[in-house]
Every structure is written in structure tokens, then in C-alpha cells.
N, C-alpha and C positions, 0 to 999 in steps of 0.2 A: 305558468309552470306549476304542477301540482306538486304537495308534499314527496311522495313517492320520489320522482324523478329528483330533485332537490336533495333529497338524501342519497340517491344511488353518484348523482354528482360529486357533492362532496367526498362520499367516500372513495371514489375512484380518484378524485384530486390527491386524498391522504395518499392512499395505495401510492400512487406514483411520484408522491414528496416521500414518503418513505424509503423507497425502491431508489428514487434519488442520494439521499444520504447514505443507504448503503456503499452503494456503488461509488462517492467520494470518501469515504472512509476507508474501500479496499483501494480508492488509488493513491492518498494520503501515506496510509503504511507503506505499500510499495514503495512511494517513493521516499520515504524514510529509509529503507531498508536497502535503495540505491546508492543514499547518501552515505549510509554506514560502508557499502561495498567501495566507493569512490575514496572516501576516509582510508579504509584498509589498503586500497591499492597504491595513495601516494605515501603511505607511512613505508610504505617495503619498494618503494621506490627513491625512497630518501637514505634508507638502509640496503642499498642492493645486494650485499651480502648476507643478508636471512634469508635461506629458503638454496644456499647454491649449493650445499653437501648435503650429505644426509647420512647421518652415525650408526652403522650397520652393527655396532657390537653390542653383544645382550648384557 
């Protein structure tokens, strides 16, 4: 294998460990931001009276 070919490798190995990381960093957040939603919905499930009226006066 020549020089050339050897570096067009690697970098194409980089590109798609990068592209890797990306892509588990946007499923990471998500799924923090599941977790947050799951959090949210047993706390007003533990409270089921928040969220049942709603105070129409100005």
C-alpha cells in the first residue's frame, strides 16, 4: 500500500469516527431530554391536581 492510499484510509476512518460521535451525542441528549420528560410526567402524576382548572380571570 502506498503513502497516498494510507492517508486517504485514515482519513476516511477519522470522517467516520467523527460522524460516529456525532451521531451518539445527538442520541445521548435525546435521551436525556426523555428522561427529563419521564421526570415531568411522574411528578404531575403524583400531583394529579396541577394542570385540572385553569384560571381564566385577568
Amino acid at each position: 500500500m502506498d503513502i497516498a492510499a494510507l492517508s486517504m484510509a485514515m482519513s476516511q476512518a477519522s470522517v467516520r469516527t467523527e460522524a460516529n460521535v456525532s451521531i451518539m451525542k445527538k442520541t445521548i441528549d435525546q435521551a436525556e431530554t426523555n428522561g427529563q420528560d419521564v421526570v415531568k410526567m411522574l411528578e404531575q402524576s403524583v400531583q394529579p391536581h396541577i394542570g385540572g382548572s385553569v384560571d381564566l380571570k385577568g
